[in-house]
C-alpha positions as CSV (number, residue, x, y, z in Angstrom):
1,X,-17.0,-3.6,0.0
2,X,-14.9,-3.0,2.9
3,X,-11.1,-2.0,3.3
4,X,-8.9,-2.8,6.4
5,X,-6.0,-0.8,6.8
6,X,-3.4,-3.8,8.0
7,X,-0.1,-1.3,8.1
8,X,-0.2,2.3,7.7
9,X,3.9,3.4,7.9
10,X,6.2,3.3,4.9
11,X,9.3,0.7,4.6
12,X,10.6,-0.2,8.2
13,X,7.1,1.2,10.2
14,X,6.9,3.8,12.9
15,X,8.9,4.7,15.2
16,X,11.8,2.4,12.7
17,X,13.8,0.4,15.0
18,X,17.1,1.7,14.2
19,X,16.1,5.6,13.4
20,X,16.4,8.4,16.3
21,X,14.4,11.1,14.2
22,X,12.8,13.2,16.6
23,X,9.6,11.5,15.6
24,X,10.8,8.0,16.5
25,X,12.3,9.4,19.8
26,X,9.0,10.4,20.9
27,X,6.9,7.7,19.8
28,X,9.5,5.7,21.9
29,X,9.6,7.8,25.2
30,X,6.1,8.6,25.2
31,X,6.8,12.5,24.5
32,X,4.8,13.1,21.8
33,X,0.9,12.1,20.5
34,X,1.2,9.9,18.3
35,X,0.5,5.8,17.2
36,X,2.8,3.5,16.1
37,X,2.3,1.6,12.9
38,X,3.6,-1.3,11.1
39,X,4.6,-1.5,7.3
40,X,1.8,-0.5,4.8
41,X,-1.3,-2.6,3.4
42,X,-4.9,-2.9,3.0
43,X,-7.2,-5.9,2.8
44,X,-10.4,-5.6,1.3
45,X,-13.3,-7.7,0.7
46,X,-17.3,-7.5,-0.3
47,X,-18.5,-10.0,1.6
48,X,-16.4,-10.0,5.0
49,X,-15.7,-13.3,4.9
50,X,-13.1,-13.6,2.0
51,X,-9.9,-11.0,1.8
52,X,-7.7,-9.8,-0.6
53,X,-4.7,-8.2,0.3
54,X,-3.1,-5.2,-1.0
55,X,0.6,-5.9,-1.2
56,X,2.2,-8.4,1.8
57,X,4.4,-6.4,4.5
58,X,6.8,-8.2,6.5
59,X,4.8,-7.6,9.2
60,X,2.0,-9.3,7.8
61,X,2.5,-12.1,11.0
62,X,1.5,-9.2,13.1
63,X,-1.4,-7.7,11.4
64,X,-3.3,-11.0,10.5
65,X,-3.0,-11.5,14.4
66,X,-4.4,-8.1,14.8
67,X,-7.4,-8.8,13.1
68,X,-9.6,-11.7,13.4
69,X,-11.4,-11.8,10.4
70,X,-8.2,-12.7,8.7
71,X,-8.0,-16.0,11.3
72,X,-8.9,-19.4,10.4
73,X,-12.4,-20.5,10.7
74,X,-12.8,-23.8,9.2
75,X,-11.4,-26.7,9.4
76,X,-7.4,-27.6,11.2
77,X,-6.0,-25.4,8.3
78,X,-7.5,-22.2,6.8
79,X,-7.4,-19.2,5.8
80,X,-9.9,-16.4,4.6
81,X,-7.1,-15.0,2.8
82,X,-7.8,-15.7,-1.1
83,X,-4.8,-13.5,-2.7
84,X,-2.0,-11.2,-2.8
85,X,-2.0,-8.3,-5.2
86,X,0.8,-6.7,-5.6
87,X,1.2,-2.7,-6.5
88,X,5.6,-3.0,-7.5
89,X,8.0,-5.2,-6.0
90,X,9.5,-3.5,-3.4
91,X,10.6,-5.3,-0.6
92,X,8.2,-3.6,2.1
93,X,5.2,-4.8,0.2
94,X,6.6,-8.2,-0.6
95,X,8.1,-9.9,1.7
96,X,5.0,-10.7,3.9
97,X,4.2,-13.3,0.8
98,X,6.9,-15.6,2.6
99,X,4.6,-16.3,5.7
100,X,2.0,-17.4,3.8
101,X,3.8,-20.6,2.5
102,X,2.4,-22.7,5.2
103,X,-0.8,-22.2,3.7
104,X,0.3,-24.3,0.4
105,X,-0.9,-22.2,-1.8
106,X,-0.5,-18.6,-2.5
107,X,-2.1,-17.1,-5.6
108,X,-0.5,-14.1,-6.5
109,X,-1.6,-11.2,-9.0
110,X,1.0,-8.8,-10.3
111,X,2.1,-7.3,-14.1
112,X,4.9,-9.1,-15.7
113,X,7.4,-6.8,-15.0
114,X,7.1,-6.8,-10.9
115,X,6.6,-11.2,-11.5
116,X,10.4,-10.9,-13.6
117,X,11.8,-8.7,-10.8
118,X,10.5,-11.3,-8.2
119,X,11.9,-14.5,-9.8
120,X,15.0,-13.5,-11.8
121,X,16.4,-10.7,-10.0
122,X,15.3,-10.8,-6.4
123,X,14.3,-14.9,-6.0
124,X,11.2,-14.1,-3.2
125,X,8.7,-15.9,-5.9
126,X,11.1,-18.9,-6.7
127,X,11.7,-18.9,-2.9
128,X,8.3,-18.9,-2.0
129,X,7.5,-21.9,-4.9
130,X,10.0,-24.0,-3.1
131,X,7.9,-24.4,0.1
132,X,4.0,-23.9,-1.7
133,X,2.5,-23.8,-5.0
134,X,2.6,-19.8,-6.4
135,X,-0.6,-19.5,-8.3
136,X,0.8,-16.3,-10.3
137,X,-2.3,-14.3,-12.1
138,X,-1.3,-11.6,-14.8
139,X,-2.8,-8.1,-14.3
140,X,-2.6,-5.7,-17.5
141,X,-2.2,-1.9,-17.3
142,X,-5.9,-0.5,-18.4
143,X,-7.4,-4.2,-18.6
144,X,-10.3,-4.8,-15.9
145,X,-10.4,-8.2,-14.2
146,X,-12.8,-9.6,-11.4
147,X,-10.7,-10.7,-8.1
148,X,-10.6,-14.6,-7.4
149,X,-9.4,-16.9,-4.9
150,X,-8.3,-20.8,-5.3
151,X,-11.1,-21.9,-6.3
152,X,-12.2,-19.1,-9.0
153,X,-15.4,-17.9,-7.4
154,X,-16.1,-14.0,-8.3
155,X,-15.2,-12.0,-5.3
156,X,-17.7,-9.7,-6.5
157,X,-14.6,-6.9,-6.7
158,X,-13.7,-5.7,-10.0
159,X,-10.1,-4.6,-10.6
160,X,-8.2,-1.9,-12.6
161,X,-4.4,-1.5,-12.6
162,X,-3.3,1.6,-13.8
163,X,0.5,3.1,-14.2
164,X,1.8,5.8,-11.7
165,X,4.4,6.3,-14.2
166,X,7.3,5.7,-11.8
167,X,11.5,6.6,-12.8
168,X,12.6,4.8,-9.3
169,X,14.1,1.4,-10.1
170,X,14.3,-1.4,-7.4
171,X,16.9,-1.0,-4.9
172,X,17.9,-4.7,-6.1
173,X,18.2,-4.2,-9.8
174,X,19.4,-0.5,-10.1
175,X,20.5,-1.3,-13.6
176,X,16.9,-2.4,-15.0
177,X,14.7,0.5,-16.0
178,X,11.5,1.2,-14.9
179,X,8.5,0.6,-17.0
180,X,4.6,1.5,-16.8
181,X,4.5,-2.0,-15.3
182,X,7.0,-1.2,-12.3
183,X,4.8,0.8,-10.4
184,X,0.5,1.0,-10.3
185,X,-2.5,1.9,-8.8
186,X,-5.4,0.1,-8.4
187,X,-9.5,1.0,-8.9
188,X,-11.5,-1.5,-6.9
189,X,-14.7,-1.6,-7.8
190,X,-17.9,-3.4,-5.6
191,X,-20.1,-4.9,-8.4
192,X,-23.1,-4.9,-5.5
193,X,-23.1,-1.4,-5.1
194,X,-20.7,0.5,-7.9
195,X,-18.5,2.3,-5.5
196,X,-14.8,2.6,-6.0
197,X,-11.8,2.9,-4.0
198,X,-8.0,3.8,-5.2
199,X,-5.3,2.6,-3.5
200,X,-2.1,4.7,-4.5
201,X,0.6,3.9,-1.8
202,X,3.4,5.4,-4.4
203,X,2.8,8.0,-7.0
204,X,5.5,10.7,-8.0
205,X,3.2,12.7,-10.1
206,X,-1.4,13.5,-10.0
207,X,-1.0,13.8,-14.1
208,X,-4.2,14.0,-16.3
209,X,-4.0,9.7,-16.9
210,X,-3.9,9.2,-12.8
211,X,-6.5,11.5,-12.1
212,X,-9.5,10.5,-14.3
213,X,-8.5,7.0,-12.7
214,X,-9.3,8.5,-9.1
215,X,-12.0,10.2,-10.4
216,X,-15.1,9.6,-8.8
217,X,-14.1,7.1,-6.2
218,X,-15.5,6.7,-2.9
219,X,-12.6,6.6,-1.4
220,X,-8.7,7.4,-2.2
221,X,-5.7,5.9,-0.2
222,X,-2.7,7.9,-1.3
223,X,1.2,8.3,-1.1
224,X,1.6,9.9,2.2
225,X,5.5,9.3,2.7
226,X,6.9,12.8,3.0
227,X,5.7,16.3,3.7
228,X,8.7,17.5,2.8
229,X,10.6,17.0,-0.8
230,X,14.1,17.3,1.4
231,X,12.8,15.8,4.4
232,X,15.2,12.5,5.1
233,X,18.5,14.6,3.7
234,X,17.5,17.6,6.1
235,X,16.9,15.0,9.8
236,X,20.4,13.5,8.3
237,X,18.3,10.0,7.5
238,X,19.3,9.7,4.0
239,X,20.5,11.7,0.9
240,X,17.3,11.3,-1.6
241,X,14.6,13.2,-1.7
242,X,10.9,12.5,-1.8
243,X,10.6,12.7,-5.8
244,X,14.1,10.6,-6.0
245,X,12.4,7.6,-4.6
246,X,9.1,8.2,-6.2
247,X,6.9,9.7,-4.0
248,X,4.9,12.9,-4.8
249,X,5.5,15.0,-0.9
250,X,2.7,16.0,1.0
251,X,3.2,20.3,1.4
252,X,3.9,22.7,-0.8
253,X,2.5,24.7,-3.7
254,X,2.9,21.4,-6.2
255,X,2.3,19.0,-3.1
256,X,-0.1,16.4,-2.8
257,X,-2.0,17.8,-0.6
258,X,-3.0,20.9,-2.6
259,X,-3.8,19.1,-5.7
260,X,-6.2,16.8,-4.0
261,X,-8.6,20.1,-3.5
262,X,-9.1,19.5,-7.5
263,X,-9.6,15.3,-7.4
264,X,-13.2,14.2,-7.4
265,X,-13.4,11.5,-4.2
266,X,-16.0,11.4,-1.5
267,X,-12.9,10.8,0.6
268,X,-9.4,11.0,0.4
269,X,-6.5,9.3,2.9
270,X,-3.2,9.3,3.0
271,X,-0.9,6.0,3.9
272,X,2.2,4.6,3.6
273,X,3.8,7.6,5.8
274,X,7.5,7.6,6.5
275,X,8.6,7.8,9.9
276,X,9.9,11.1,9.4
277,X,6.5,12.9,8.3
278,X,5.3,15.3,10.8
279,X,1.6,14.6,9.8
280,X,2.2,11.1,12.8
281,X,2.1,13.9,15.5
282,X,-1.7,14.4,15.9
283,X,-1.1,17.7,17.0
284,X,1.4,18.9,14.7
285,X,0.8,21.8,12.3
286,X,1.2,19.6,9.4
287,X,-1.6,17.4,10.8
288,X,-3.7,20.2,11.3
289,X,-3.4,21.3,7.9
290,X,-4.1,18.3,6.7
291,X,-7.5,17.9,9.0
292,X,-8.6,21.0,8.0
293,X,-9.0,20.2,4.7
294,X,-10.7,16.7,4.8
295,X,-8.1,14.6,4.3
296,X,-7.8,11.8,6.9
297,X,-4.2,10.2,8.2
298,X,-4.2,6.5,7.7
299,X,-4.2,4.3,10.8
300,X,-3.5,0.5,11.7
301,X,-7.0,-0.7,12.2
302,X,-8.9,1.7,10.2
303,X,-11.5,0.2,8.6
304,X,-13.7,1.9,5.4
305,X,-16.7,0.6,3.8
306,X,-17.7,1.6,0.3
């Protein structure tokens, strides 16, 4: 099984066109070492030909042009891309679905609860039926279910969704209250060979549930939006913290990156980084830290096989 890292960054990318963090600034001017990245997902397949992708960023036009095994092959119109698979229904890993409707047909795999916040109270799915068929697929918290594309062949990819146990609600129904469907993770297993990867672009908390779901796995791609818990309030580029908008920071005593000493993976990387996180300067303490330790910094391009 292999995994493509499409987009690495958090909502808006890096540097974020309209933020003058001294991060941004340098990615900008050249000043610091450092790449930039568009808006985070993965694409994974087991046989290279046929790809799944992990959540759709609006800069999904960019990435698919970015990598050609995600070009069409045969045929006027094609597309090697059988699915979306959607972790919550935020709008950074969402909206991407929209430039797939030329492709008349979109399957779509998500819980219930991220399907009702896409078609009654943010229309993206009902938008995206108008203009292609929506080929929606239930996934269960703690069921297991093979990946499939449009025509139901196994993909050879066995699939887990598990709850990250999230207390954020979408920006676009702050009244509706999360659920263990609103948020999850995902085990992705390679029936060929039995290794696992984890992709976790949002977790708020490495409890007892989440970890014997990592446990084992070849390889982990984790929430890597903050270092800091006060980070964006203390640059002045927003007043929540970290844990407000559910993600578990990077540094600290109770950090991520302590806790991932105790976590049984081969490998372990982080992703979805907000522009903000120091860890996008290669040679930034916080990167060092992070290095020295094992733990690898998500990258556009990256490219893991299990």
């Amino acid at each position: 099984m292999w995994a493509r890292v499409l987009g690495s960054a958090a909502g808006g990318g890096f540097p974020q066109w309209n933020c003058n963090c001294p991060n941004c600034r340098g990615a900008r001017h050249g000043s610091l070492p450092c790449r930039s990245r568009t808006q985070s997902s993965i694409a994974i397949s087991s046989d290279y030909e046929r790809w799944f992708l992990l959540n759709a960023s609006p800069d999904l036009g960019r990435q698919i042009a970015a990598f050609s095994a995600l070009w069409p092959r045969n045929g006027i119109r094609h597309t090697p891309i059988q699915a979306v698979v959607l972790t919550d229904a935020e709008l950074d890993h969402t909206l991407g679905m929209v430039l797939l409707r030329e492709g008349r047909y979109v399957r779509v795999y998500s819980t219930d609860w991220v399907r009702t916040a896409l078609t009654e109270w943010n229309p993206l799915l009902r938008t995206l039926s108008a203009y292609c068929t929506v080929d929606w697929q239930r996934v269960e918290v703690g069921q297991a279910f093979v990946l499939s594309g449009p025509m139901d062949e196994d993909s050879g990819i066995c699939c887990q969704a598990f709850s990250t146990y999230t207390r954020k609600p979408v920006a676009f129904a702050p009244e509706v209250h999360p659920s263990p469907e609103s948020s999850i993770g995902f085990r992705l297993t390679d029936a060929r060979t039995g290794g696992a990867l984890v992709y976790l672009p949002a977790v708020l908390e490495l409890n007892a549930a989440i970890r014997e779901q990592v446990r084992a796995a070849a390889c982990l791609f984790i929430d890597g939006t903050c270092w800091d818990d006060d980070e964006l309030a203390r640059l002045g580029c927003g007043g929540k913290s970290a844990r407000a908008m559910g993600h578990l920071p990077i540094g600290g005593p109770d950090g991520s990156l302590h806790q991932l000493a105790d976590l049984d993976v081969a490998r372990a990387i982080y992703i979805h980084i907000n522009n903000t996180n120091p860890i996008l300067i290669e040679d930034s303490p916080e990167r060092q830290a992070i290095e020295g330790r094992g733990v690898e910094v998500a990258y556009d391009g990256m490219e893991v096989e299990i």
